[in-house]
C-alpha positions in Angstrom: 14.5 -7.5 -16.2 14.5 -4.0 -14.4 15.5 -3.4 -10.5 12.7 -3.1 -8.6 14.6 0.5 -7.4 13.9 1.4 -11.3 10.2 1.3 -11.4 8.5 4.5 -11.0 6.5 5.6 -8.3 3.2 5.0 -8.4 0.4 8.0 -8.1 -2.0 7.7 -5.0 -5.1 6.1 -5.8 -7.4 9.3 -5.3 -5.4 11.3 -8.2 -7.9 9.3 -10.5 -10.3 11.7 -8.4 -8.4 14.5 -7.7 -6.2 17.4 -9.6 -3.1 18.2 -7.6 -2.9 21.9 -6.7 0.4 23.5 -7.6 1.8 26.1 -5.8 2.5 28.9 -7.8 -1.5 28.7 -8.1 -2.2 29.2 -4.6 -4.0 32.0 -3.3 -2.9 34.4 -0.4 -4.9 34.1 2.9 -4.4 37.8 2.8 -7.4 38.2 0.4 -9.9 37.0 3.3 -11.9 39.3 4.7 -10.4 40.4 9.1 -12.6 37.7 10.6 -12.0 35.0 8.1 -8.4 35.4 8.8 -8.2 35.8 12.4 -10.7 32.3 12.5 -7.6 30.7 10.3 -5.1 31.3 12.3 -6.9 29.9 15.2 -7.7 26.6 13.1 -3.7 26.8 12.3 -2.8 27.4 15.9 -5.1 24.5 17.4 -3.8 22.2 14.4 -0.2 22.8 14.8 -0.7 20.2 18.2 -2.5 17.9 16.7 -1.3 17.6 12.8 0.5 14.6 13.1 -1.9 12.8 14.6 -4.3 13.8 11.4 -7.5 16.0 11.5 -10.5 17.0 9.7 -12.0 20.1 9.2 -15.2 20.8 7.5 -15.2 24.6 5.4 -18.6 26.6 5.3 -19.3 29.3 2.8 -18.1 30.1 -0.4 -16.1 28.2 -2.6 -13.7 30.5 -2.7 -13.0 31.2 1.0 -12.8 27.5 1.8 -10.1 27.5 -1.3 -8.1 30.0 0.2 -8.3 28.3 3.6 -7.9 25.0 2.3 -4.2 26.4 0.5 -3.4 28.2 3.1 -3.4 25.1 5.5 -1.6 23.3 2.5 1.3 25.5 2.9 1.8 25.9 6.6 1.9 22.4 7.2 3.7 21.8 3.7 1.9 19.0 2.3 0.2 18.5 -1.0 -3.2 19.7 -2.0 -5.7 17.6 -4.0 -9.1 19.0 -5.6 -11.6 16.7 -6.0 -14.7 16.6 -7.7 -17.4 15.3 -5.9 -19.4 14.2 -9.0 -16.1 11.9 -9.6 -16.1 10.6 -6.3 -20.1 9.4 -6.0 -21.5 6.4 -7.7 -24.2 5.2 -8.6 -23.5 1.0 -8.1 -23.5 0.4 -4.1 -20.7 0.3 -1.8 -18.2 2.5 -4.7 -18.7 5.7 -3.4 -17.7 4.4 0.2 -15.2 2.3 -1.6 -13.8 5.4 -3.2 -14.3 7.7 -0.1 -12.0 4.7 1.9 -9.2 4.9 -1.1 -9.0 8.9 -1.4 -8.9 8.9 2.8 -6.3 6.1 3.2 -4.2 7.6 0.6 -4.2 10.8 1.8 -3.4 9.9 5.2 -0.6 7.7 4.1 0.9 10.6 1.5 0.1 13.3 4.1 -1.8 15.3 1.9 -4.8 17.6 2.1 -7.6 15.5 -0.3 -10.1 19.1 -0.7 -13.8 18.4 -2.1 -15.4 20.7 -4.1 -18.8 20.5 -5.8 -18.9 20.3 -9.9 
């Protein structure tokens, strides 16, 4: 019979979901065109107050720019970054998609990391 110390930790529940960004893969925020940096700084100056009380922020435009943005709040407030497809996250049976919305959210807050959607 094993220690209960011994057992491994177990993977939050949204990395059935989700892909874990690693950081050597991350993209500089210095790639962003003037205005899309000077706006992220702004979002990382306001969030810097409020971070541990948790936030959400909704990215608009291209998949790339939200990316960068996305990492780049990853690293300043050094926490994990998750990509998730969308398509995995939806169902079609009712109440799983909310069900799996509610897991990826909990988890996330409870890890402190950064769940990031993107469309398939």
């Amino acid at each position: 019979m094993s220690c209960p110390n011994d057992t491994p930790k177990q993977a939050p529940p949204f990395e059935h979901f989700a892909q874990k960004a690693e950081p050597g893969l991350m993209a500089s925020p210095a790639v962003l065109a003037i205005p899309q940096t000077a706006q992220l700084r702004q979002l990382l100056a306001r969030l810097a107050g409020i971070a541990q009380h948790g936030a959400t922020v909704v990215f608009a435009g291209t998949d790339r720019a939200a990316k960068i943005a996305a990492t780049a709040l990853a690293s300043a407030f050094h926490v994990d970054l998750f990509h998730l497809d969308l398509a995995a996250v939806v169902s079609k049976f009712i109440g799983e998609t909310e069900k799996n919305l509610d897991k990826i959210f909990n988890s996330a807050e409870i890890d402190g990391a950064i769940p990031f959607f993107r469309r398939s």
